[in-house]
N, C-alpha and C positions, 0 to 999 in steps of 0.2 A: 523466432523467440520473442521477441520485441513488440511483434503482431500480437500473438497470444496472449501475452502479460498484459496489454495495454487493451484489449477486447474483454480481461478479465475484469476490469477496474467497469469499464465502459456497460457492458452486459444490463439492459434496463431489463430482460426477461427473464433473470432469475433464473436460468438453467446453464450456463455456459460453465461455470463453476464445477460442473460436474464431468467435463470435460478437460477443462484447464487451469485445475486447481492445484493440480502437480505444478506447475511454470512457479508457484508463489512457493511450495514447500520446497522447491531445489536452492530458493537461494541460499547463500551464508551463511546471515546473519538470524534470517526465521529457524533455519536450522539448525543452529548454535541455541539458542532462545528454545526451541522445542524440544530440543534433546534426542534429535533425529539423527542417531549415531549413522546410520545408512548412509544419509545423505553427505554426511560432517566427511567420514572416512572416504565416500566415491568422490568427492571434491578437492582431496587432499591427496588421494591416489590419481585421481586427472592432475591436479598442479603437479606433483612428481615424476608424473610421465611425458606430459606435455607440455608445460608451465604455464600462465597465465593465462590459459585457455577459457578460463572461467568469465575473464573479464573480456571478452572480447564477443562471447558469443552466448554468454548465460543473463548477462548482466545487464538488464535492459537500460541501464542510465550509462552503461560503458556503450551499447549500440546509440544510445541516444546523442551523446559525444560525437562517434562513427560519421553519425549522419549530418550531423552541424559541420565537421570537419570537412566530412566531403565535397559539400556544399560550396564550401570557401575554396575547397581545390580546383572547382571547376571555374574561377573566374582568376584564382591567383597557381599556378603549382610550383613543384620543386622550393615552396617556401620553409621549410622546417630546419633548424640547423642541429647538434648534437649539441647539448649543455648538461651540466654536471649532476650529479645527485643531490637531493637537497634534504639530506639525511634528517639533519636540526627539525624540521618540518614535517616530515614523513613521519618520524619515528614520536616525535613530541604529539603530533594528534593522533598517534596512536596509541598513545601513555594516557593521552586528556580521555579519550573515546572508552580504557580500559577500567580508569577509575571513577567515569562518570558510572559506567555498566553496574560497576560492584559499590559506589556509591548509591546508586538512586537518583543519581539527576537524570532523571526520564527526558526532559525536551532537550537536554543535548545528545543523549544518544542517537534519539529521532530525528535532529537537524544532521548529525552525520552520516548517518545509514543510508547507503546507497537504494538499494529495493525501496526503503519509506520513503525518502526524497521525488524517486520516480512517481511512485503512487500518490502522493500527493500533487506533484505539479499533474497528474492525468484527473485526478478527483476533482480538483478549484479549477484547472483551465481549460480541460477537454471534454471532460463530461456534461459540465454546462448545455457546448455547445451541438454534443450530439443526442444530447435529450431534448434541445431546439430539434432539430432535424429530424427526429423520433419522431416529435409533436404536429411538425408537418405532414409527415407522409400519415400518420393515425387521422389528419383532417380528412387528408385527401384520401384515405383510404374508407372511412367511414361514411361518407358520401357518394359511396361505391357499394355501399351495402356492404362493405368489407371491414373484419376487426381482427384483421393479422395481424396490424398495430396498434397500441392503445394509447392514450399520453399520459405521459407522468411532470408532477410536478417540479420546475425549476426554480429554485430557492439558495441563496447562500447560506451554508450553515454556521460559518463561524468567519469572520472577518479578520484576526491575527494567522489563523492557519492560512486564509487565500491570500492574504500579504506575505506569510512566508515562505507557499508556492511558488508564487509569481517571482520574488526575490530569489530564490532558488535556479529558477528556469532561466532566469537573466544572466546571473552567474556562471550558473555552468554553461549556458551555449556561448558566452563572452571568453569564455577563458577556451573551451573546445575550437571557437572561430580563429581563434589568435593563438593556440597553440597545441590543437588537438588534442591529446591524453594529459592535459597539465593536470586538470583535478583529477583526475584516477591515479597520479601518480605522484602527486604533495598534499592531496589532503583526505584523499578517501580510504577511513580505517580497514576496509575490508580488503582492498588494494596491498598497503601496505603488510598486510597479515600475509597474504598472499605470496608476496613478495621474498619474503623468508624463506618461505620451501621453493620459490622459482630457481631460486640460486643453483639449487640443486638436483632443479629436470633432470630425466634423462634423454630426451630429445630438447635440440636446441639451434638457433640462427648461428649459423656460424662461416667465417670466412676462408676460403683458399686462397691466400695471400698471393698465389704466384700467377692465378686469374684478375687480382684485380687491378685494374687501369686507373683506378684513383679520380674514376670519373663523377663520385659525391652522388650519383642519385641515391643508393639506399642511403644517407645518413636526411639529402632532402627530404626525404618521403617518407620515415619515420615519425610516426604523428607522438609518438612516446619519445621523443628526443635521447634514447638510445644508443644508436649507432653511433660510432666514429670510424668512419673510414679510414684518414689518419694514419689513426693504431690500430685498424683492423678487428677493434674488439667491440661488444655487443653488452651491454649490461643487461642481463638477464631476470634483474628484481623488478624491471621496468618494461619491459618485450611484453608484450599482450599477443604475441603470436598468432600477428593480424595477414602477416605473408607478403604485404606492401613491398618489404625491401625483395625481395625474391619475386616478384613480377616485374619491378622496375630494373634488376641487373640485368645488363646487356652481355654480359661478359660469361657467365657461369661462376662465380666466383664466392657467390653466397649461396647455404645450403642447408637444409633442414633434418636434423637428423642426430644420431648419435658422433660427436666431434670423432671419438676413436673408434667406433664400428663401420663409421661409413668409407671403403675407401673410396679414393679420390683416380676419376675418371680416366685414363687415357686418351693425352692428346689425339686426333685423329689425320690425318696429309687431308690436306684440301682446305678443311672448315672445320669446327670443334662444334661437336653437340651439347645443344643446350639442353637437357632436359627438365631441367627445374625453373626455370626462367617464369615459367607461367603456372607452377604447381602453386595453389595454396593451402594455409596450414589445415582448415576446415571449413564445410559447409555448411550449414544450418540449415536444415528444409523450414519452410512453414505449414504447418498443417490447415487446412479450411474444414472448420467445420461449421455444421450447419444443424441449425435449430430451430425446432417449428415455435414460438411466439405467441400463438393463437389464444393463450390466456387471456383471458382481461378482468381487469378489475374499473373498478369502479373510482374515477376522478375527484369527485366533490366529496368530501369529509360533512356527514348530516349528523343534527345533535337527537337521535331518537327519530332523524326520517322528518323532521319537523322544520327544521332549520340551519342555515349552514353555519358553519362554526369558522368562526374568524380567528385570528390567533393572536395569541396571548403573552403575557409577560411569563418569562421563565420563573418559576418558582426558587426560593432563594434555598438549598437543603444543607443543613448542615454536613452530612455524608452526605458524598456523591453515589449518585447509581452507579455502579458496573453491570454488564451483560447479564445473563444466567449463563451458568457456564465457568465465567471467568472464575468462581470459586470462592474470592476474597477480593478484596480491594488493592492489599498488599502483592497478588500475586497476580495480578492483571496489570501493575505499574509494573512491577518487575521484567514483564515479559513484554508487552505493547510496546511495538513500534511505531508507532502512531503512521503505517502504511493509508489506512483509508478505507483498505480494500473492505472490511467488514459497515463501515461507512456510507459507501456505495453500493452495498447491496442490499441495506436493509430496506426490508418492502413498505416500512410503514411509517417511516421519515425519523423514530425515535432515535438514533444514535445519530450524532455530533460530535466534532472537535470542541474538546472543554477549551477554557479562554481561561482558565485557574495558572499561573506560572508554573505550580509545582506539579502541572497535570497538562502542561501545556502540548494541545493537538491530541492527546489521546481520549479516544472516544469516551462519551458518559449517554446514559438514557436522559431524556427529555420528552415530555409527552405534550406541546403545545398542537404539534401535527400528526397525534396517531399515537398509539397504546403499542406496547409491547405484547401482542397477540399472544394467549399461551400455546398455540397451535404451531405458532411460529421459529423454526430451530437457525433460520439461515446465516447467522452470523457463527454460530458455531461450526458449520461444516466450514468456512470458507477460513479461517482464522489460520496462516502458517507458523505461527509462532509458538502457539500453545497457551497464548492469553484469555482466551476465549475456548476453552475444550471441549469436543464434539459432546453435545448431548440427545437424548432421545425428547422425542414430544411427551411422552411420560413422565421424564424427567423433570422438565420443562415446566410443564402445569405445578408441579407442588415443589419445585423451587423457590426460595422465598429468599428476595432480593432485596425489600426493606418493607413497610408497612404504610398504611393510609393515616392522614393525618387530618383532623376538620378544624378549620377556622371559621369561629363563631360567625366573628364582623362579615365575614364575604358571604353571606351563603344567604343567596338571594331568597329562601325562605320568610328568612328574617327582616331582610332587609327592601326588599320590595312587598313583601306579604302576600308571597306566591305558593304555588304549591309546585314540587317538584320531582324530585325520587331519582332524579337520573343516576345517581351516583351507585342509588343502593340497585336499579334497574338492569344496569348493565353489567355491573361487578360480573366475570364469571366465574370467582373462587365461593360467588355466595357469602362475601365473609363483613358485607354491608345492610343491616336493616332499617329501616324507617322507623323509629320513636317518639313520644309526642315531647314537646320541649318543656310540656308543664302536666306533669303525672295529675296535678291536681285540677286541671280544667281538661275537658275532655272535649272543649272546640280548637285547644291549643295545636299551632300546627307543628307537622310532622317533618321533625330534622335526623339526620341520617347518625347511625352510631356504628362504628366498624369494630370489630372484633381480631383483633393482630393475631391472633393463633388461627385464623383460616386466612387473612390478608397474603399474597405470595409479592405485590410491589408491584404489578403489570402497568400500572400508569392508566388502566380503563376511566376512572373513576375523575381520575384528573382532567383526563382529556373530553370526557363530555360535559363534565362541568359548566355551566353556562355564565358563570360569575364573570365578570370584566374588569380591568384586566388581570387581576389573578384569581386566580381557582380558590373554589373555598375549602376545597380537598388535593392534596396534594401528598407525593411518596417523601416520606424519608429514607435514604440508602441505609444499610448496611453493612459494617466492615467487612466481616466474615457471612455468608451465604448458608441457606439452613435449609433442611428439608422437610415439608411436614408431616 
């Protein structure tokens, strides 16, 4: 599962999505956010059945824990002891997490959500480096006559989002090395929610008191601090029904299963059978799949074929852009988890983490490095939340997301006494034309006038701009999204 999800963030060829785009609409909290009762109800019929199963093998920032932890097992073990519940903690960041939701404070919801936390530490720290590794073999592969791989541009998009990855990734594998499930189990809301219904599995770890020898491994090897051998009891709001303590019982004395339906074994003369000793609670396959690439597009960004386009100071907009799709502004904060994932797949570098506080990490358009193509739907199919909603390329084109804007001063017409057009040249809503800047001299030259009732906001007009460094044409957002 953890393969998949993190192959989805990583996927520089734009097709993997189509495959493993289910791994993002199963979690939680995309799911709670989209209103994917299917999902909400099989997630909460698994917690009831099996308990916290979600978090141990659906959750890729709970497998990401897993593997920090295990790490640390193989040079220190039997280190974990049983410690109490830290309710005050648990239950208060899931009060902060519920009121930030139905308040609107968007960057803490983001800072606490599990699936976004993951996606972003893959977005700013891995991705990087395997779009390095892409860019290598595309070398080596094109000097082979070969373009199975292409390369794509590596660039940081927003520097407060990759400081809060980074800080993320530090913390949680700091707190998983030193005490395995601590953050799934003090500070991660979807955990805690969780938690509630685990109480009340119907399959669950449970002890045969009259097997156990009180020899402390499962309560050591519990990375959720859990168990108490002890008292023989098991806190079930905190079991991630990993199967650890039931590998590690030597005895038979721990058991998986319904407490009152299962009975309990028959000593046997000789030796007592252990059958559960090495049972664990579930397996996770990982799927490989496999996708031909052979795409390629084109590396260098040219202004008209003529020259390369350097890049530019971000335009200052009053409204921010949201996607096409996302509907409104209001209802793209509401839902945006500031995951990434539609971040990392856009083909044509436009969305970024905003760096605004009250927008902070969730995606906005910016056209310094590329236009919002109208041809182009991919953030909308990948979106698990419902912030970004599937739309058609028809759609798409006479979506209008905010309008063109011209600034006198920039616009090297005027100001170097050049001639130009690109703006009105490449529009492809047509809703830009060339007019002379003095009706009454007819050698005056030709400055661009745009028309907001065919303008859809695509960012074309911006991004070929050749003004330095700000565009002399640039989008204003839109609160609400319109059709033309």
């Amino acid at each position: 599962m953890m393969l998949m999800v993190t192959l989805l963030f990583l996927d520089v060829s734009g097709v993997l999505h189509h495959f493993l785009g289910w791994t993002a609409r199963i979690q939680f909290l995309p799911a709670v956010l989209a209103l994917n009762v299917v999902v909400i109800v099989a997630l909460v019929l698994l917690t009831l059945i099996f308990g916290r199963i979600y978090c141990s093998v659906i959750c890729p920032l709970g497998i990401f824990q897993d593997i920090v932890s295990w790490i640390h097992g193989k040079r220190k073990k039997n280190r974990f002891t049983a410690s109490p519940e830290m309710r005050w903690l648990r239950y208060g960041v899931l009060a902060v997490f519920i009121v930030a939701l139905v308040a609107g404070i968007h960057a803490l919801v983001a800072l606490l959500a599990p699936y976004s936390s993951y996606g972003r530490m893959v977005t700013n720290l891995l991705l990087p480096v395997y779009q390095w590794g892409n860019n290598v073999l595309a070398y080596l592969s094109e000097r082979m006559d070969s373009y199975t791989f292409y390369s794509v541009d590596v660039w940081m998009k927003s520097l407060p989002t990759f400081l809060i990855a980074l800080a993320t990734f530090v913390i949680i594998a700091v707190l998983a090395w030193r005490g395995g499930r601590t953050y799934c189990n003090t500070i991660c809301p979807v955990g805690t929610f969780l938690s509630l219904i685990a109480r009340f599995s119907w399959l669950k770890v449970y002890f045969d008191a009259d097997k156990c020898k009180s020899c402390s491994l499962c309560t050591k090897n519990c990375k959720a601090s859990c168990i108490d051998f002890k008292t023989h009891k098991v806190d079930y709001s905190r079991c991630v029904t990993c199967g650890n303590c039931l590998e590690k019982c030597n005895f038979g004395a721990l058991h998986y299963g319904h407490p009152k339906a299962v009975a309990q074994p028959a000593p046997t003369s000789g030796e007592e059978k252990n059958t559960d000793t090495k049972r664990r609670a579930f397996l996770v396959g990982t799927a490989i799949v496999g996708a031909d690439i052979a795409l390629a597009q084109a590396a260098k960004k040219v202004d008209g074929g003529l020259a390369i386009i350097e890049d530019k100071v971000p335009a200052k907009r009053t409204t921010p852009l949201t996607p096409p799709g996302s509907v409104s502004a209001r209802n793209f904060a509401q839902h945006c988890t500031a995951c990434q994932l539609c971040v990392s797949k856009c083909p044509n570098g436009v969305l970024r983490p905003s760096s605004d506080p009250m927008r902070l990490m969730q995606p906005e358009l910016s056209f310094e490095r590329g236009a919002c193509r109208p041809e182009c739907v991919e953030c909308s199919t990948v979106c698990p939340t419902g912030a970004i909603k599937p739309i058609t390329v028809a759609e798409k084109s006479s979506t209008i997301v905010g309008h063109a804007v011209w600034i006198k001063a920039n616009c090297v017409v005027l100001t170097d006494g050049v001639n130009c057009g690109n703006c009105a040249r490449h529009c492809p809503a047509g809703a830009i034309m060339m007019v002379s800047s003095n009706p009454d001299d007819e050698n005056a030259p030709m400055v661009p006038a745009v028309n907001n009732a065919m303008c859809i906001g695509c960012g074309t007009c911006e991004y070929v701009c050749p003004a330095r460094p700000f565009s002399a044409i640039y989008v204003e957002g839109h609160e609400v999204h319109s059709q033309l």
